[in-house]
N, C-alpha and C positions, 0 to 999 in steps of 0.2 A: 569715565564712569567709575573709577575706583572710589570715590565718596558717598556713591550710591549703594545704601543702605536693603538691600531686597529683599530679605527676609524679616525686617519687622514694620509691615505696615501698620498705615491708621483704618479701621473701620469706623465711620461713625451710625452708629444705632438709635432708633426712637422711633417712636410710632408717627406713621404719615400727619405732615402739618404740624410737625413740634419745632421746625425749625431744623433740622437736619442737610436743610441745604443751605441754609445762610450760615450756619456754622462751615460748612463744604468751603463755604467762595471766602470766607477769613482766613481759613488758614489755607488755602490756595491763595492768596496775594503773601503769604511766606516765601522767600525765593527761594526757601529750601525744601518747601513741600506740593508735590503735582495731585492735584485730587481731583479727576477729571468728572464732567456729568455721567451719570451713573449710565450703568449698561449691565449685559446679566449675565455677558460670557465665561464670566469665572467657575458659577459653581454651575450654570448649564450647560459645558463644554466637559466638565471632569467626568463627570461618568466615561466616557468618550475614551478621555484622551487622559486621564490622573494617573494611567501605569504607562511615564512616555518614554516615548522612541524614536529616535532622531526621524526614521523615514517617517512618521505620522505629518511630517510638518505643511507637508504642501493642501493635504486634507485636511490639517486642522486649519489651515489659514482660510479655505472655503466657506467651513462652518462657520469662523467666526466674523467674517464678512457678512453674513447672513443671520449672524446672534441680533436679539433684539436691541436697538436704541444705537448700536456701532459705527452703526455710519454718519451720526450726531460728531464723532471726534474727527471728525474728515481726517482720515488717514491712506495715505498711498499704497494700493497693497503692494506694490512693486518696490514701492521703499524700503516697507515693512520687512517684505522677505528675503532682498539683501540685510539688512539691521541683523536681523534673528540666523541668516545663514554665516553671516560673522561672528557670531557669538557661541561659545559653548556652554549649549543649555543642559542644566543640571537634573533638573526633572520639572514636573509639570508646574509645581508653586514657583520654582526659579523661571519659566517661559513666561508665566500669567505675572509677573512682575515684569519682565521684559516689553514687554505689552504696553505697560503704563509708565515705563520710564520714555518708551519712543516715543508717547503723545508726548510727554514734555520738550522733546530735543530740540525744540527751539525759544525753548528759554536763554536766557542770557546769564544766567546765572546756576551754578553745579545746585542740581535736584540731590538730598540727601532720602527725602522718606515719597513715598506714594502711598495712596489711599483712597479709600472708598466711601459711596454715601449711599448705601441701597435699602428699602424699606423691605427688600424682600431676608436682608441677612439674619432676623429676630425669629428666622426659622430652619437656617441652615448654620448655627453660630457655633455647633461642634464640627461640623466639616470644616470651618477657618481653621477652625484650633488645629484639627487634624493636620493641615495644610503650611500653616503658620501659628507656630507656637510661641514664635514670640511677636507678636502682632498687639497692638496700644488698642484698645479699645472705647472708644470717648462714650458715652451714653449722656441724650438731653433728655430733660424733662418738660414738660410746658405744661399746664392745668389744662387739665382734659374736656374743661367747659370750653374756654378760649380755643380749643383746638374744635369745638364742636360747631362753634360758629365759622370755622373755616370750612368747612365737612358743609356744611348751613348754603356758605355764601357759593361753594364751587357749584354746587344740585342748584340752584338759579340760573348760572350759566350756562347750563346745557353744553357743555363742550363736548365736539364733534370729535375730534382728534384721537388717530390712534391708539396715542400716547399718553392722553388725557386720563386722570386717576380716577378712577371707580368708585369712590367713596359710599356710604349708606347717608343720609339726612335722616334717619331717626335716630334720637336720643337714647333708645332704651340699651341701640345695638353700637353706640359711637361709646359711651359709656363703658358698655363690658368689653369690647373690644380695647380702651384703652386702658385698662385695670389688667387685664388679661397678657396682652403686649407687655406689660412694663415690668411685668410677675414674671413672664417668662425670660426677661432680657435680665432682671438681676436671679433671677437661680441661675440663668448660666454664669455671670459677672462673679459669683459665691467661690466658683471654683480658678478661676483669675486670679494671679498673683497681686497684688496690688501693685504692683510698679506698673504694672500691665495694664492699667483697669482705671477713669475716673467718669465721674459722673458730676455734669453739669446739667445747670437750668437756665432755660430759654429768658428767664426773667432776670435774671441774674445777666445774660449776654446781653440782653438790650439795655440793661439801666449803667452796667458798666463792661463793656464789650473789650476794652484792653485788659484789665483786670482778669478776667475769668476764662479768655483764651489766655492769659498768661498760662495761667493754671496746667492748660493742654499742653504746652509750648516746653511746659519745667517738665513732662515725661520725657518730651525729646531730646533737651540741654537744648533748647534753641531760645535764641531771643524773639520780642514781639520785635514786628518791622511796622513804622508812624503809616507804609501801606495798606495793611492788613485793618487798617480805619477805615477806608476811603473804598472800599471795595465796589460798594455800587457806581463809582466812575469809570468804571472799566466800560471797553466797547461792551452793547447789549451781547453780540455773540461772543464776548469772553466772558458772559456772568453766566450764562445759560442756552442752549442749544435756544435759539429762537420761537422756533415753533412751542416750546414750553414755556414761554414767558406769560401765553395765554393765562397761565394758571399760578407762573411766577413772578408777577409783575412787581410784586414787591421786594424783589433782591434789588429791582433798579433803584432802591432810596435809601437814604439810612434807617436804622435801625428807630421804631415809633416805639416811644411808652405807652403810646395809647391803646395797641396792640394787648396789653397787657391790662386785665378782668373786664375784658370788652365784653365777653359773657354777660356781664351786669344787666348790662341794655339793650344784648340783641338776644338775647332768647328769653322765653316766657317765665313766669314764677312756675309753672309747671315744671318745663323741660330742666330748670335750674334745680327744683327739688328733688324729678326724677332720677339726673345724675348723679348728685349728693346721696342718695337713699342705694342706688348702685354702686357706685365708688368710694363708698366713705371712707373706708379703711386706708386704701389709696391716697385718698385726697389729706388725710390727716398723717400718715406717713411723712407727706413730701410737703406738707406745711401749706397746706392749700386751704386746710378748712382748721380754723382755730377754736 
C-alpha cells in the first residue's frame, strides 16, 4: 500500500443525471483509481466518529454496516476489521480512506488515488475541504434541459426501490434546482486552488470521452488506459450495484450523442421556454444558449 495516495481524493460533483456516474465507471476502469458506487458513510459517520479514537473502532464498524447503500460494496466485516486492526489509523479522513482502499484489494493492479461520486456532496463540500484539503475536485456539466428529460423519463417508471432517486417531473422546479446546484458548486470550486479543481462537460465526455478524461487524468499525472473506453463491458455488477441499474441502464452501452439536445423532442415548446426564461443566465454561461 505505500503508492496509495490517502489524502488526496477525487470527488466527482454535479447535479443528479449530469452524468456523474458514467464519469465514476471511466475513471474506475484506471488501474490506478478505486471509485466505488456511492454510499453516505463518510460525511454521516463524522459527526460520530471525525474526533477518532482507536477504541471507537468496533462501534464505528456497526454503524457503518448499517450506513445507507454499504452493503451494495459486499464487503466482509471480518475482513474489514482485521484490514483496519493492521493498520495505524491516523485519524478519521486517514480511516474513511482506508475504507475505500480495502473495497479495492482485489484488484490486480496497485490503487494510487480513491474516490467518490455522491450527489449529496454540493452540500457538504466545505466539510471535504475540512477533511481533505488536498482532495481533485472534477465538476460536470450537462444542459439542464437534457437532464430534465431524464428527471421526465425516471417519474414514468414509477420505481419502487429504496434506493431509487426522488426526482421532481416539473420544469419550473428541475430548472431552478439545476441553476441553483451548479451556483453553489462553483462558489465553492472559487475558493479551490486550481490544480485542485476542473470542470468538465458531459457533452464534451460523450462526443470525445478519451480526450476530456484525459483532462482529469493530467491532475493526477496519470495516463488514459485504451480500458477506461470500454467501460460498459465490464460484468453489469462491476458497472453498478444491480439493483440500480433499474435507473442505470445506460452505463451498460457506450457513450450515445444522441443523448445530447434530446431536450429538442421530448419536452414541450412550453417546458423548453419555461427552462430557458429560469436558467438563462446558466445556460449562456456554460454555452448552452447562444
Amino acid at each position: 500500500m505505500k503508492s496509495f495516495i490517502w489524502d488526496k481524493p477525487i470527488f466527482i460533483l454535479g447535479n443528479p443525471r449530469s452524468g456523474t456516474s458514467l464519469l465514476r465507471l471511466i475513471l474506475h476502469n484506471n488501474d490506478r483509481i478505486s471509485i466505488p458506487p456511492e454510499s453516505h458513510f463518510f460525511l454521516w459517520l463524522e459527526e460520530k466518529y471525525g474526533n477518532w479514537k482507536d477504541d471507537y473502532l468496533h462501534q464505528y464498524i456497526e454503524d457503518l454496516f448499517n450506513s445507507t447503500k454499504f452493503e451494495t460494496w459486499n464487503i466482509s466485516k471480518s475482513e474489514l476489521i482485521r484490514f483496519l486492526e493492521s493498520e495505524k489509523i491516523q485519524n478519521y479522513a486517514h480511516l474513511t480512506s482506508l475504507i475505500y482502499y480495502f473495497y479495492s484489494r482485489n484488484s490486480t493492479e496497485q490503487i494510487f488515488y480513491w474516490g467518490d461520486k455522491n450527489s449529496l456532496w454540493k452540500d457538504k463540500l466545505e466539510r471535504i475541504k475540512h477533511y481533505y484539503p488536498n482532495a481533485l475536485y472534477v465538476h460536470i456539466i450537462r444542459d439542464g434541459r437534457d437532464i430534465a428529460c431524464s428527471y421526465k423519463n425516471l417519474a414514468k417508471k414509477e420505481l419502487k426501490h429504496k434506493y431509487a432517486p426522488k426526482l421532481s417531473n416539473k420544469i419550473e422546479v428541475i430548472a431552478q434546482d439545476w441553476k441553483t446546484n451548479i451556483a453553489s458548486i462553483e462558489r465553492f470550486l472559487d475558493t479551490i486552488h486550481s490544480d485542485n479543481k476542473i470542470t468538465i462537460y458531459y457533452e464534451d465526455l460523450v462526443r470525445n470521452l478519451k480526450l476530456t478524461t484525459k483532462k482529469v487524468l493530467d491532475k493526477l499525472n496519470l495516463d488514459f488506459m485504451d480500458n477506461q473506453l470500454f467501460y460498459y463491458k465490464n460484468e453489469s455488477s462491476n458497472i453498478e450495484p444491480l439493483e440500480f441499474l433499474n435507473w442505470k441502464e445506460k452505463l451498460m452501452q457506450p457513450p450515445d450523442i444522441n443523448n445530447i439536445g434530446k431536450f429538442n423532442k421530448d419536452l414541450t415548446k412550453m417546458d423548453i421556454k419555461t427552462f430557458n426564461n429560469i436558467a438563462k443566465a446558466t445556460l449562456e454561461k456554460h454555452g448552452y444558449l447562444c
